[in-house]
Backbone as a ProteinNet text record, in pm:
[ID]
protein_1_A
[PRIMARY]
XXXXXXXXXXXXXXXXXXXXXXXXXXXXXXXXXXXXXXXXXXXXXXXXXXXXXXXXXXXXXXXXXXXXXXXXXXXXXXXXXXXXXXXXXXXXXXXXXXXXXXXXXXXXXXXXXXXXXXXXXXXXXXXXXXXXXXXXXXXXXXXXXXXXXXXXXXXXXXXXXXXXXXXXXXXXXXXXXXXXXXXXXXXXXXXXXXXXXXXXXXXXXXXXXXXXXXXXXXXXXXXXXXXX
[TERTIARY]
1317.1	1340.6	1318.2	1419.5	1398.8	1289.4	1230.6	1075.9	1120	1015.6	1027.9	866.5	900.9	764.3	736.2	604.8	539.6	405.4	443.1	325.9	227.6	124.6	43.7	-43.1	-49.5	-131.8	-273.2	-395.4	-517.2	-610.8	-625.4	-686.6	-603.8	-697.1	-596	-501	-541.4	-403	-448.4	-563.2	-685.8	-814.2	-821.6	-989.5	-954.5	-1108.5	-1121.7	-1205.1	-1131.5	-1214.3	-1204	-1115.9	-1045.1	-1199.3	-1282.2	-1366.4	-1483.5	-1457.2	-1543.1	-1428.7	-1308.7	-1226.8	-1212.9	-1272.3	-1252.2	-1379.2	-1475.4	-1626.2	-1627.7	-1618.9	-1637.6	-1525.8	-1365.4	-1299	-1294.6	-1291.3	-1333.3	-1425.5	-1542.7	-1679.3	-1626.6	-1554.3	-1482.5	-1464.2	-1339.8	-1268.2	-1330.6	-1441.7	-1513.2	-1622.2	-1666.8	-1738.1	-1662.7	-1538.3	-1489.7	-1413.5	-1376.8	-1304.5	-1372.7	-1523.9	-1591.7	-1571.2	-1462.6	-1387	-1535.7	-1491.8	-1581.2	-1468.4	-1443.9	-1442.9	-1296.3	-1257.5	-1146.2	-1129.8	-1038.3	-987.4	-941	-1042.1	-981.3	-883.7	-817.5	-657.4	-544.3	-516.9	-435.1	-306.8	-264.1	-146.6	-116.3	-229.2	-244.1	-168	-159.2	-93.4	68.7	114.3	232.6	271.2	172.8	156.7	28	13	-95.2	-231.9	-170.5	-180.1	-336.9	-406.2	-547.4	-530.5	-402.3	-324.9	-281.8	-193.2	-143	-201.1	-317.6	-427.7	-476.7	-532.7	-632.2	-511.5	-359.4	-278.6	-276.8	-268.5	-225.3	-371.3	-509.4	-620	-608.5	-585.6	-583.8	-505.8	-376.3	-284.4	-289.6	-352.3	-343.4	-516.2	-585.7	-756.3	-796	-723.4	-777.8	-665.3	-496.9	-431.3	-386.2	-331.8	-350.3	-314.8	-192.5	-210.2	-280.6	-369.4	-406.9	-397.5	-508.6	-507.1	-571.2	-517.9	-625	-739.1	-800.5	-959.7	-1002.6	-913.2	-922.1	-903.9	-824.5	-799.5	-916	-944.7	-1073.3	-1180.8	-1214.7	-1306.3	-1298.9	-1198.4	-1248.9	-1185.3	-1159.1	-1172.4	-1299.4	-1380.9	-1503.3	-1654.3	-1586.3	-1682.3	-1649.3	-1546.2	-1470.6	-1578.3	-1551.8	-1648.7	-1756.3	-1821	-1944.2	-2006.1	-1959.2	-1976.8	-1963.1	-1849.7	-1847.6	-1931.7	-1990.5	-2057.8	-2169.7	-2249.8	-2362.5	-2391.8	-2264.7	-2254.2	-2266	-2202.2	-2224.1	-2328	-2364.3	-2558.7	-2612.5	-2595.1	-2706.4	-2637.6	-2496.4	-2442.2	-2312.2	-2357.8	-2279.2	-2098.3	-2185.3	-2052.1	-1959.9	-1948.9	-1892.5	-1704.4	-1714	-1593.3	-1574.3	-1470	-1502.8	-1313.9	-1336.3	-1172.2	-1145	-992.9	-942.6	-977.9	-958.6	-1011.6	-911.1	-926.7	-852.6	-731.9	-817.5	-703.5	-750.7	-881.2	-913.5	-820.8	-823.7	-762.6	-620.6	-561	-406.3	-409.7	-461.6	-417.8	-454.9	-509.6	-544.7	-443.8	-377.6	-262.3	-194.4	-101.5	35.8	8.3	-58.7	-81	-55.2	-88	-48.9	114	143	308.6	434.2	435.6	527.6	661	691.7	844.8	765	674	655.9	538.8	540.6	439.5	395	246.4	149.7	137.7	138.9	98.6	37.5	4	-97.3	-4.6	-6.1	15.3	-11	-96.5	-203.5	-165.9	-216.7	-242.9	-332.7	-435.7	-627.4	-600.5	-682.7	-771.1	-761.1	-747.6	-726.3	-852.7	-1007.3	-1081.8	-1167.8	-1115.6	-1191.2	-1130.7	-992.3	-929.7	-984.4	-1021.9	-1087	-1237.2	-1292.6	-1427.2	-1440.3	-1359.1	-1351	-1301.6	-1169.9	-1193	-1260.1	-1346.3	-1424.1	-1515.3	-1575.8	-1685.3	-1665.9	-1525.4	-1478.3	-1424.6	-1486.8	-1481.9	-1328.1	-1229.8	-1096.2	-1140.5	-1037.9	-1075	-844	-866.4	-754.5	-721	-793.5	-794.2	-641	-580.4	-451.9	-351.6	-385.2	-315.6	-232	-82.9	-55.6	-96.6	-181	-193	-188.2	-91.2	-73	-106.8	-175.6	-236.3	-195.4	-278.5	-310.2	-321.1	-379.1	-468.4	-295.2	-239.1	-57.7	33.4	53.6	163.9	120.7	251.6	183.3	181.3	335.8	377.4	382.9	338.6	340.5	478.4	595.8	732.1	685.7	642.5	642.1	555.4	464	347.8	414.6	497.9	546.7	645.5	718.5	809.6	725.9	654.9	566.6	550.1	489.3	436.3	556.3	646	738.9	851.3	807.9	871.1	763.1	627.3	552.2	564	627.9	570.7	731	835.1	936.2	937	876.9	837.8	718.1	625.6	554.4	581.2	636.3	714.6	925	893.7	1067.2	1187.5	1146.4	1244.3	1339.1	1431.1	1556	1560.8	1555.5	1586.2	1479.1	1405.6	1383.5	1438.5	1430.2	1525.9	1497.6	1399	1327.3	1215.5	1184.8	1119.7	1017.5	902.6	850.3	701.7	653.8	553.5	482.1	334.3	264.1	164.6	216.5	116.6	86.2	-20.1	-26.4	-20	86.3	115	226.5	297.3	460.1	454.9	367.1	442.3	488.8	374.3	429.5	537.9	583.5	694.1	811.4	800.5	930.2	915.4	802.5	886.2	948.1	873.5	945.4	1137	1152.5	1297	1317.6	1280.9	1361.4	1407.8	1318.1	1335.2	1396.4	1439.9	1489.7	1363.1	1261	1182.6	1170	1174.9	1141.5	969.6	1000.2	816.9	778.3	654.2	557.9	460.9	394	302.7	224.2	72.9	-47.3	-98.8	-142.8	-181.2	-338	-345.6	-490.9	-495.2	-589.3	-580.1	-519	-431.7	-292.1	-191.9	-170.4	-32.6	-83	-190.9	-237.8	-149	-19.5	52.4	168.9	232.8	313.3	327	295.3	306.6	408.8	544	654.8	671.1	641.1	663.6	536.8	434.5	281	195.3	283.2	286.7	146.8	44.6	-53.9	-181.8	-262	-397.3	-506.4	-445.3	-568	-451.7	-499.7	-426.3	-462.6	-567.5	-635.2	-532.9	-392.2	-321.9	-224	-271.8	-188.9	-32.9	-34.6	108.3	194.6	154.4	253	237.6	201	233.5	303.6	305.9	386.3	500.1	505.9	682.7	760	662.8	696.2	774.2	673.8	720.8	880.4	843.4	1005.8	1113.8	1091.2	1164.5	1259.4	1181.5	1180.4	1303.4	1227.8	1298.8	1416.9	1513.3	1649.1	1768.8
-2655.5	-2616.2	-2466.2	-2390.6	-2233.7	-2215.6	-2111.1	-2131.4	-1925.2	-1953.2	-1802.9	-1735.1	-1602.3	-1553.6	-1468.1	-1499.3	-1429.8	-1317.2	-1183.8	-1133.5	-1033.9	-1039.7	-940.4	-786.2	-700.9	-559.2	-663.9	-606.2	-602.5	-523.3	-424.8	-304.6	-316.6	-338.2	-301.5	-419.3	-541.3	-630.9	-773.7	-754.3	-893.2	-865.2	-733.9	-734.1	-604.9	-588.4	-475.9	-380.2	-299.6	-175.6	-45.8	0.6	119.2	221.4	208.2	298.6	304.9	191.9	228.1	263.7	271.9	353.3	490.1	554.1	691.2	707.8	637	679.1	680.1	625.6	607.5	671.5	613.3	679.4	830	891.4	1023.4	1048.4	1009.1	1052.5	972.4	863.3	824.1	901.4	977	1072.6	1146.7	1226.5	1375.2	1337.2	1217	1160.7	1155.4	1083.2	1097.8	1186.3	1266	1379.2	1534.2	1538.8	1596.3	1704.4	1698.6	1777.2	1804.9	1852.3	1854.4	1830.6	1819.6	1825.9	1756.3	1670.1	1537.3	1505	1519.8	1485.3	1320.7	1294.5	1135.2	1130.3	1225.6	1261.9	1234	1104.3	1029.4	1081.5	1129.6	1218.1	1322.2	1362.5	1506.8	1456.6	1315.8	1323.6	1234.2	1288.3	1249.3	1105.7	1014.1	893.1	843.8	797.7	758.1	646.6	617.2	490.3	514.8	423.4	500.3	577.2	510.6	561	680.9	696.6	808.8	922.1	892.3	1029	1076.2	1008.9	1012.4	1120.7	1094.1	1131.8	1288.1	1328.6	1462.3	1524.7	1500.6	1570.5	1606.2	1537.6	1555.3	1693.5	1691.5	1806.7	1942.6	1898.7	2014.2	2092.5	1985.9	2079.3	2080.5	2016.3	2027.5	2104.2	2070.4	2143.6	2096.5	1985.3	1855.6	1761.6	1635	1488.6	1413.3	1364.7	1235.2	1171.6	1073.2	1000.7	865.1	768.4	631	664.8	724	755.1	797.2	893.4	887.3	781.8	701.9	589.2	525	468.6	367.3	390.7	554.3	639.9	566.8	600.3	619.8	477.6	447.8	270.6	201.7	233.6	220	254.3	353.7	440.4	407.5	356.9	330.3	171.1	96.2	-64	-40.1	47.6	29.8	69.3	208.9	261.7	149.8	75.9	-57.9	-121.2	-185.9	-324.3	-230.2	-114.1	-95.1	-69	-37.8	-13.8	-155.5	-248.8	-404.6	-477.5	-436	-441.7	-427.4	-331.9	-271.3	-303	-315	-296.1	-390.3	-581.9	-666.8	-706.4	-655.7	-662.9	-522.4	-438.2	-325.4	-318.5	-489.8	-546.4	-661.7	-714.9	-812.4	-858.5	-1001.2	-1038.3	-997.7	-1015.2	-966.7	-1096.9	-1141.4	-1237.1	-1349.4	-1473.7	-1587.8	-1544.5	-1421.4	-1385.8	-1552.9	-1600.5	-1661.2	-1770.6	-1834.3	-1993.5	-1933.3	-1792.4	-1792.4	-1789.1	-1778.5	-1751	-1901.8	-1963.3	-2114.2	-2182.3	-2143.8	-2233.3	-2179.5	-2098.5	-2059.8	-2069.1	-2081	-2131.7	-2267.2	-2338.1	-2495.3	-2508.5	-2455.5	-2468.1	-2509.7	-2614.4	-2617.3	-2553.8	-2499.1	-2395	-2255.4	-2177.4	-2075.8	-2064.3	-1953.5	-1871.3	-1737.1	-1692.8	-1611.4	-1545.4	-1379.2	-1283.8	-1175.3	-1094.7	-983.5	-852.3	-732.8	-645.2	-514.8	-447.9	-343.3	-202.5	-106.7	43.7	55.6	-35.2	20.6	-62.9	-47.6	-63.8	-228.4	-278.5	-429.5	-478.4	-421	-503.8	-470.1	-355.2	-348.7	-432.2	-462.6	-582.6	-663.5	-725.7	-902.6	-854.2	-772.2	-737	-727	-710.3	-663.1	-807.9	-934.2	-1013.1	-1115.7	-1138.1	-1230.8	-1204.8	-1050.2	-1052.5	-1091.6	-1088.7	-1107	-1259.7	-1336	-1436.6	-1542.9	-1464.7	-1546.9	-1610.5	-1678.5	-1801.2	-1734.3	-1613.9	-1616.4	-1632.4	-1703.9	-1767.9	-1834.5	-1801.1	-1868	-1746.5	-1656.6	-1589.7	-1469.6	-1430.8	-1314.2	-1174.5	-1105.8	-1004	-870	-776.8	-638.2	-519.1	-433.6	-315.4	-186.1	-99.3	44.5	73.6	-70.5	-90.5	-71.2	-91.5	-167.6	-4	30.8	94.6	190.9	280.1	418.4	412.5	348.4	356.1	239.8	183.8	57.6	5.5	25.8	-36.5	-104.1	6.2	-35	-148.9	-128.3	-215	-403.4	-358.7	-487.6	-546.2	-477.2	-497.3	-586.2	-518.4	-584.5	-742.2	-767.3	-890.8	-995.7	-951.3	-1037.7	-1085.1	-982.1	-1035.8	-1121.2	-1129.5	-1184.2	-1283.4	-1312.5	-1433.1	-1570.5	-1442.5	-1513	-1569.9	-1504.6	-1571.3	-1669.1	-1692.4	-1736.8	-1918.1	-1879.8	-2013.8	-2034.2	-1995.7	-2009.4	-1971.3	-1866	-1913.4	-1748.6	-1752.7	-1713.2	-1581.2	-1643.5	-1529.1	-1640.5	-1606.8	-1653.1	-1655.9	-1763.6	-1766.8	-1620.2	-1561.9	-1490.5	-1438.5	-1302.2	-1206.4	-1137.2	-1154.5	-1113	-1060	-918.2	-848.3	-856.6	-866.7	-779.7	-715.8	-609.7	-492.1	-403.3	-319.4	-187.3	-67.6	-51.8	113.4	131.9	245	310.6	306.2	313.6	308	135.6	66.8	-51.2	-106.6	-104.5	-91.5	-10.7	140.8	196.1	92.8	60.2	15.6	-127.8	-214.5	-287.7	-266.6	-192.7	-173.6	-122.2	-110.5	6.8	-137.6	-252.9	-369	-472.3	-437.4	-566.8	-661.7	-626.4	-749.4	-719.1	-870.1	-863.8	-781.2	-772.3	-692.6	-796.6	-784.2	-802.7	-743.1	-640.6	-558.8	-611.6	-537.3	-563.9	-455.3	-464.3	-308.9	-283	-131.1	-103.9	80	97.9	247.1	350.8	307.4	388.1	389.8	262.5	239.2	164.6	224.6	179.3	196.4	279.7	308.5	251.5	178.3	100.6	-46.1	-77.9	-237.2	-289.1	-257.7	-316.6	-356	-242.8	-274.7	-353.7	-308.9	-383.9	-481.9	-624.9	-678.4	-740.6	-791.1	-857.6	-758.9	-795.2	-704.8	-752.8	-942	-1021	-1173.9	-1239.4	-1412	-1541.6	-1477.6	-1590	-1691.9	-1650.3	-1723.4	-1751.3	-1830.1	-1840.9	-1946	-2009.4	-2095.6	-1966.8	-1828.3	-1746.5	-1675.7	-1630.3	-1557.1	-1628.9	-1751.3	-1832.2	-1903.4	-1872.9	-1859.5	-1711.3	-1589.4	-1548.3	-1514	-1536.6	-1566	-1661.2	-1778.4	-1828.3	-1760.7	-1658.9	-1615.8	-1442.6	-1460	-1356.2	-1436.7	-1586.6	-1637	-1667.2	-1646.9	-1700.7	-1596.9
1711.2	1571.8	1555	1488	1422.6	1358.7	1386.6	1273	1202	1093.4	1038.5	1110.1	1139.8	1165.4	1053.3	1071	898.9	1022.8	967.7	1034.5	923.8	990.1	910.1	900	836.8	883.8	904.1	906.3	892.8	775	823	691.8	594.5	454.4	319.8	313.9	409.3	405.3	381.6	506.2	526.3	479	542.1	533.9	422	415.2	261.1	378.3	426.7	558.4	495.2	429.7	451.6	450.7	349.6	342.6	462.3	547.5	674.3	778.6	752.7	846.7	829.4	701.8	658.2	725.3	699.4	764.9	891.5	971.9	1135.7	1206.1	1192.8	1301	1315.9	1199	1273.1	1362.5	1309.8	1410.1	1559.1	1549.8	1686.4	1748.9	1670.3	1770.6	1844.3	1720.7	1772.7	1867.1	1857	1993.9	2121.4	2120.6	2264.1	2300	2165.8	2239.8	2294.4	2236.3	2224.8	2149.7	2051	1902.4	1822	1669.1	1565.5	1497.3	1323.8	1181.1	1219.5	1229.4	1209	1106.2	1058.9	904.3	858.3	783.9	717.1	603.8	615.3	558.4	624.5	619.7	739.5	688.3	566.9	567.1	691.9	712.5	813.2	930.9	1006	1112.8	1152.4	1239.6	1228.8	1244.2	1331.9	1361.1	1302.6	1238	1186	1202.7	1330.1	1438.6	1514.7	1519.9	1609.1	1723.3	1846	1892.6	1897.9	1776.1	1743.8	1764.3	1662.5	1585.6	1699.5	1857.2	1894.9	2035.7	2018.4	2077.2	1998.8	1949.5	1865.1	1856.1	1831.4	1819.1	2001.3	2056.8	2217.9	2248.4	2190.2	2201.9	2083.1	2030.9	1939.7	1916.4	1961	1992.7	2119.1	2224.9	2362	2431.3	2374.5	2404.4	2584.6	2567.2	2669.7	2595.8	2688.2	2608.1	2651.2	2560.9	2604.6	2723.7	2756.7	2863.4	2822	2918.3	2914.9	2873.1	2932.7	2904.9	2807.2	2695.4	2587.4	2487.3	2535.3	2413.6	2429.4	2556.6	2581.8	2559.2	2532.7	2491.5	2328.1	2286.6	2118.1	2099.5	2203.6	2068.1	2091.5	2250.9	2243.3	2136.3	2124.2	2030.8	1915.9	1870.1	1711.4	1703.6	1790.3	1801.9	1792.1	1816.6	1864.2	1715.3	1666.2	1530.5	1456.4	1413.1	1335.9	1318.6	1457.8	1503.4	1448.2	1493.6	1415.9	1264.5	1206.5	1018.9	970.6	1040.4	990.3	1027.2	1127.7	1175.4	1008.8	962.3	839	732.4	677.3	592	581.9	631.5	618.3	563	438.3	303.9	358.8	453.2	414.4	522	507.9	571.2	490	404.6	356.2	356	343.6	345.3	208.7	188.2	29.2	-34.4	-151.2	-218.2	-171.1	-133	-89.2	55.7	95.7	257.1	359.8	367.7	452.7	445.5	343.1	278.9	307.1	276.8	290.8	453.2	509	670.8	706.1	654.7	719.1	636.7	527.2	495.3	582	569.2	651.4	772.2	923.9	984.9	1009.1	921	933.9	887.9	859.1	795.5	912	956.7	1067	1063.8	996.1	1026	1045.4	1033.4	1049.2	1200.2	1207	1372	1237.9	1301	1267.5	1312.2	1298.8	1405.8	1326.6	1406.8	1370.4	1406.6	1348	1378.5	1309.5	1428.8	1343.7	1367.7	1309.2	1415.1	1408.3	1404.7	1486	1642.5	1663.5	1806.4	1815.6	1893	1953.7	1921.7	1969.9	1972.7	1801.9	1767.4	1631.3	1545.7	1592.8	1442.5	1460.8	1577.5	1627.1	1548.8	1576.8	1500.5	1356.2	1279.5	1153.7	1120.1	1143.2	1116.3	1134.5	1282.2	1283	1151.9	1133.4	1026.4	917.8	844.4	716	721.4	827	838.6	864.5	925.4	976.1	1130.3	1171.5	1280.5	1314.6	1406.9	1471.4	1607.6	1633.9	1785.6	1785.7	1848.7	1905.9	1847.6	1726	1651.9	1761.6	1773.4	1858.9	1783.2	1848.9	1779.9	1874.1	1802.7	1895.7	1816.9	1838	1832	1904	1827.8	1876.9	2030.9	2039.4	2182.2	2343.3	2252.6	2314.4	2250.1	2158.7	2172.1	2034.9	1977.7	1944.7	1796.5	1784.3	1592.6	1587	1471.6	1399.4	1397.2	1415.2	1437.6	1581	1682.6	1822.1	1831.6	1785.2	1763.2	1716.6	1605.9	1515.3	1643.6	1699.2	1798.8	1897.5	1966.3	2075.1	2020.6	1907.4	1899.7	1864.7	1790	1781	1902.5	1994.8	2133.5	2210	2179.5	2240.6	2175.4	2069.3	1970.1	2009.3	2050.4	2082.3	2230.9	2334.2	2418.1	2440.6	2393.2	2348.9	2393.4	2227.9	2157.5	2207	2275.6	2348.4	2276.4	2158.1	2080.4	2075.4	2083.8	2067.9	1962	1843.9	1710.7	1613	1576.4	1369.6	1300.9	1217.9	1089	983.7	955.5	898.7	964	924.2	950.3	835.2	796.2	686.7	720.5	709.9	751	609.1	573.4	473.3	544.8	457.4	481.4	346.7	331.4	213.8	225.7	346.5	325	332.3	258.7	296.7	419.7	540.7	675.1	694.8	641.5	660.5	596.2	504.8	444.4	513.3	563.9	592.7	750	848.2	977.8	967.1	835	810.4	793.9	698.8	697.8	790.8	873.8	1015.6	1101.8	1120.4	1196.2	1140.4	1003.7	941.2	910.7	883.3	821.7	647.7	621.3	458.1	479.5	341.7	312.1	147.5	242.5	78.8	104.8	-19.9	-15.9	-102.8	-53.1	-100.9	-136.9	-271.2	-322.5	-286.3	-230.6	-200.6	-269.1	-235.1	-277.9	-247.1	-158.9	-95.3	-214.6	-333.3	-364	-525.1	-515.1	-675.7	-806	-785.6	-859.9	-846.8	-744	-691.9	-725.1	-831.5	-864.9	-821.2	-829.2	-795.2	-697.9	-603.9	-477.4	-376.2	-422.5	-361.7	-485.5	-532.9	-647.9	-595.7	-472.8	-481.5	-454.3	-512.5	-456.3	-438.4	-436.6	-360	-292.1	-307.2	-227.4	-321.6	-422.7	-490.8	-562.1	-600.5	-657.1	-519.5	-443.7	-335	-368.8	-471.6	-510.2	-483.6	-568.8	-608	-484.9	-400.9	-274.3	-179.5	-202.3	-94.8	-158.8	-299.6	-378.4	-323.5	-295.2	-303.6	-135.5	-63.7	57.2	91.4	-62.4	33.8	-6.7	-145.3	-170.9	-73	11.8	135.9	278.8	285.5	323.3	286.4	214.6	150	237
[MASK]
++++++++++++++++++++++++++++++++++++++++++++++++++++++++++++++++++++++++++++++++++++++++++++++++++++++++++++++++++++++++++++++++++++++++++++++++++++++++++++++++++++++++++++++++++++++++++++++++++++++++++++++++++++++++++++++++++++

């Protein structure tokens, strides 16, 4: 049987992070790159991807690209920073209001497959949602950890998701996420979008109509209405 894949961001999407991603990944960087003053003005870079950022501070303050050792550097250091802020400061990851119950419905939905697709770090998304309490064990999820821009990223998993599960093409294609990038790589791949408003797009109702899951009837009208 054809199934639709429904995939999802993480930050700003599932979990409520953003303000411990302004706090920590910098000091990430400037830890493994051995940099100073990293800007949590994610406008500032051209890829915006943990990936990305950690690719361009490499070339433009060391003056050199990147290497393995840099990524593994600062996604190490990005975990570790986390795991100790949630040591002290529990709540400072929390799911969006009814994300848990929506990922354990649509999951069970036999026409659809679940996937993840982020631009942080592989093992900080598994960290950030185990804490905010999701159960994505079996879930495909591709990261920062895998590739550079969030298209590439979305790409990766939906080929993993098609091999996976044997399947050919999807009937449908539908990403949420809360940022204009997630939105523009959506249209670049042909996936429907539904946005989730966070402090990126507070002014954007139209286009980022949810800013929690609690009315889940209406996010999953709205979903089939993606499907048509």
């Amino acid at each position: 049987m054809s199934k639709h894949l429904l995939m999802f961001d993480v930050d700003g999407t599932l979990v409520q992070s953003l303000d411990l991603e302004d706090k920590l990944f910098p000091l990430s960087c400037e830890q493994a790159l051995g940099i100073d003053s990293v800007s949590s003005d994610w406008s500032q870079y051209e890829v915006p991807s943990d990936r990305g950022i950690v690719s361009q501070l490499a070339e433009t303050r060391l003056n050199r690209p990147a290497t393995q050792e840099d990524f593994d550097k600062a996604e190490a250091s990005f975990h570790r920073l986390i795991r100790e802020e949630l040591e002290r400061f529990p709540d400072a990851c929390r799911a969006l209001p009814g994300a848990v119950e929506m990922i354990e419905t649509v999951k069970a939905l036999p026409d659809t497959i679940v996937a993840i697709a982020t631009a942080g770090w592989r093992s900080t998304a598994h960290l950030k949602l185990s804490q905010a309490g999701f159960d994505v064990e079996g879930i495909i999820l591709c990261s920062s950890s895998e590739r550079r821009t969030k298209a590439e990223i979305m790409e990766l998993a939906t080929q993993r998701a098609r091999s996976r599960f044997g399947i050919e093409n999807f009937k449908s294609q539908t990403y949420v996420g809360d940022s204009p990038g997630d939105k523009q790589a959506s249209e670049r791949l042909g996936f429907q979008f539904i946005g989730i408003r966070s402090k990126e797009n507070t002014n954007q109702q139209e286009e980022y109509p949810f800013s929690c899951y609690t009315d889940l009837d209406h996010f999953l009208a709205t979903l089939k209405t993606k499907r048509k």
